[in-house]
Each structure stands twice: as structure tokens, then as C-alpha cells.
N, C-alpha and C positions, 0 to 999 in steps of 0.2 A: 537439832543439828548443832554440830559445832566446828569454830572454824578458828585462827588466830594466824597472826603475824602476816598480813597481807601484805603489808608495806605498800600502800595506792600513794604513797606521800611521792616515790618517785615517778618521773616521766615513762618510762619505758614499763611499767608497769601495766598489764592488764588482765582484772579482775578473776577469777576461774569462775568456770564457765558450770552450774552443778544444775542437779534435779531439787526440787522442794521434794521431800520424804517425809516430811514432821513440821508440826505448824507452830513450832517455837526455833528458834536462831540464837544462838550465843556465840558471838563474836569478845575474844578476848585477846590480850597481848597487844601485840602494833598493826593496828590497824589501817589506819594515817594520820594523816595531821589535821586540827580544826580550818588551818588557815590556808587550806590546798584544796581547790574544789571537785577534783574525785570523789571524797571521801562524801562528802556530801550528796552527791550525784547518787552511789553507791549505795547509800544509809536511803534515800528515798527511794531508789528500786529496791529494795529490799522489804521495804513499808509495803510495797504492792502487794508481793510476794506471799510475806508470812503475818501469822497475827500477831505474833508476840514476837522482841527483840528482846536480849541482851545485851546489853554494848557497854561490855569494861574499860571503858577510855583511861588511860594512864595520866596522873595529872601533871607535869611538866609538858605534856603537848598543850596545855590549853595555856600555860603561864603567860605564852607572849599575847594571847587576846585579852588578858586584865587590864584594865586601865585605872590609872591612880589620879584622882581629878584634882588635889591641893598635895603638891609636893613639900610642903611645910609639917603637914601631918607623917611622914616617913622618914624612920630612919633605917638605912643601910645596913649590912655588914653581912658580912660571908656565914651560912651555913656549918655549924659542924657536927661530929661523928654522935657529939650531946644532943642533938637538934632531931635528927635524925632517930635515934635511938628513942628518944621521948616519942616521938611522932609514932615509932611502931610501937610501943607500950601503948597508947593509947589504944589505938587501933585493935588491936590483939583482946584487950580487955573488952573493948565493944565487942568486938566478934565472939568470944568464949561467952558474954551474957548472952548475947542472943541466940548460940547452939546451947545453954541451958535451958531458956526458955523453953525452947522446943523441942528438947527433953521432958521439960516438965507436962508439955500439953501432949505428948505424943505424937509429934508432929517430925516427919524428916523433913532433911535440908539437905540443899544443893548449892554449893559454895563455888563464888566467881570470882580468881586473883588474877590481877596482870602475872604475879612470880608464882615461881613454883612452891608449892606446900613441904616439899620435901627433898633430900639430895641425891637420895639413889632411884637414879635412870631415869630421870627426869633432864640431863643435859648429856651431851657428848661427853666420851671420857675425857679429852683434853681438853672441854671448861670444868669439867667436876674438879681437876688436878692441878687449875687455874687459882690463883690469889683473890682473881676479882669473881668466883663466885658466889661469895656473898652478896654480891650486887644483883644476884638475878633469882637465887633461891631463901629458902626458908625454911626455920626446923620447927614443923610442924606435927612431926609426928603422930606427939600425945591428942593430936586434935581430930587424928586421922580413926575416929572412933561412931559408934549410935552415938546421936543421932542424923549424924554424919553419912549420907548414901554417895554423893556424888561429891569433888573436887573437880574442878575443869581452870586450866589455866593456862599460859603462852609463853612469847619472850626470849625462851630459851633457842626457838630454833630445832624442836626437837620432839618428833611425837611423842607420845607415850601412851598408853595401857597396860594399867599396873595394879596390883590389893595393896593398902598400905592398911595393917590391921585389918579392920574391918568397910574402909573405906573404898570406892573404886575412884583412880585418879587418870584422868584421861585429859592427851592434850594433843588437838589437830592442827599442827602448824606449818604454814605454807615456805615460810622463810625468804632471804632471797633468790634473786631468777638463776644465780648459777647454783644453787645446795638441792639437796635433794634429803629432806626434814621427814617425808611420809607422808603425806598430804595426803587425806582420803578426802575429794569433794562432796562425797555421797555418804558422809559418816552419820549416822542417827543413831542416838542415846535412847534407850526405852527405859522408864522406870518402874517397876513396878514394889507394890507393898508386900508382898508376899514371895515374890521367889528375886534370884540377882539380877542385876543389871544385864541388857544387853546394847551391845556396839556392834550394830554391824554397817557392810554398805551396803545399802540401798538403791533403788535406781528407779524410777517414777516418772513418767513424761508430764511435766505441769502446764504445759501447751496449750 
């Protein structure tokens, strides 16, 4: 199952209500916040639940629980576009070893971003046509390849099922309480080694 952009960080927020179908959960994109106790509430009913979790936590929600014990040891200064940029290089390079590897062993992979992999249809027309969004996408294309089966990611606001090559890129987002994103609560992803993907909804009383 897959879910993203819950947003439990607001008050007026509450959870959607779904069946368990599938005994693994990927929760990506915004989920809430470390320092908001929803989410925590949320994340341990969910432990009941299912056996396995995903949980793509973005990391600027965990920044303010860091604590720095000798303020002598840090120095200051603002972030920039250099900072950034290095930061995704790395990243990217980790990631492309590790879908080698498992090319080399003959193993597929199922990849989990807060952003999206790619730009078409993956957000509303009016952020595709947006300046800022490069702030929420990525050109991933070339990467949308074997041994590469699934992409799953959030953020956007914006469901999707889509082929990108030979990849399938699937994003179930709740967004906030006045949009209306596609949210299927009962989506379940089946993978299998020999024929495609499917997505469908589900519906399962787990009572």
C-alpha cells in the first residue's frame, strides 16, 4: 500500500480511515512533523497494523529536533544553490551505485523519494509552468530504466500512474483538506517477477 502527503502536522486534520490489503505500507512525501504528536500516535497504530513500514521522512522536518551541545564548535552561514547542488550529486551517485548493483546481481528495485522522479504528470499543470518547480521535481528519466520496477513518491499534491521507459511511477497523495489530489485509501501495488505491475483498489475488512 501506498499513501503520501497526509499533512497530520495540522489540527484539523484527521487521518483517513482505509482497509489493510497488503502487509507492507509506504508512506512518502509529508507526512507530519517529528515534533507534533499525531504523527507519532499515527506511525504506532500503523506498527499494529502492518508488518513492514516505509516511512520517507523529509529531512528539514527533523532539523529543529537536532541539538548542538558546544556552540563554540559551529559556525554559521546561509545555505546555497552550491550547497545544494553538491548535496544532490552526491545523493544521485549513491543511488545510481546501488541500482547497478542490482543490476548486477539480478535483483529489482523499488525506489522511495519525498520528489518526484520526473516532470511530466507528476504535478498540476500550473506548478509544471511554475519557476519553483524545481523545488519539488527531478530529472530522472535516465534512471526510469531495469532494474528499476517501481518509483513511488509525494509532495506534489498530485496522484499519478504513469510508464516512464520501462519504469512504473506511482504517487497516492492525500494533500490538503480543501484539494482534491486522487487519493485512493485502498491502493495496493502487487509486484510481480514475470508479468507488470499492478495497482488496484482494494477493499479487505481487517476487523
Amino acid at each position: 500500500m501506498l499513501m503520501s502527503d497526509l499533512h497530520l502536522e495540522f489540527d484539523n486534520v484527521i487521518p483517513p480511515e482505509f482497509s489493510v490489503v497488503a502487509p507492507v505500507l509506504i508512506l512518502a512525501g509529508d507526512i507530519g512533523r517529528p515534533d507534533v504528536p499525531s504523527l507519532q500516535t499515527f506511525l504506532l497504530t500503523l506498527c499494529q497494523r502492518f508488518e513492514h513500514i516505509f516511512f520517507c521522512g523529509w529531512k528539514p522536518l527533523f532539523l529543529p529536533r537536532v541539538e548542538t551541545k558546544d556552540g563554540k564548535s559551529t559556525r554559521k552561514r546561509r545555505i546555497t544553490v552550491d550547497d545544494t547542488n553538491e548535496w544532490h550529486a552526491q545523493q544521485l551517485a549513491w543511488l545510481r551505485e546501488e541500482i547497478e548493483k542490482a543490476r548486477n546481481n539480478g535483483e529489482h528495485v523499488v525506489i522511495i523519494t519525498h520528489h518526484a522522479p520526473c516532470r511530466h504528470d507528476t504535478c498540476s499543470t500550473e506548478d509544471e509552468e511554475s519557476d519553483l518547480m524545481d523545488a519539488f521535481v527531478n530529472d530522472h528519466d535516465t534512471d526510469c530504466v531495469d532494474p528499476v520496477r517501481l518509483w513511488v513518491y509525494g509532495h506534489t499534491h498530485w496522484s499519478t500512474d504513469l510508464i516512464m521507459n520501462s519504469t512504473r511511477i506511482v504517487s497516492n497523495q492525500c494533500g490538503y483538506a480543501h484539494e482534491n489530489c486522487g487519493f485512493r485509501p485502498n491502493m495496493k501495488i502487487t509486484l510481480y517477477d514475470d508479468r507488470p505491475i499492478d495497482v488496484i483498489d482494494s477493499v479487505h475488512c481487517d476487523s
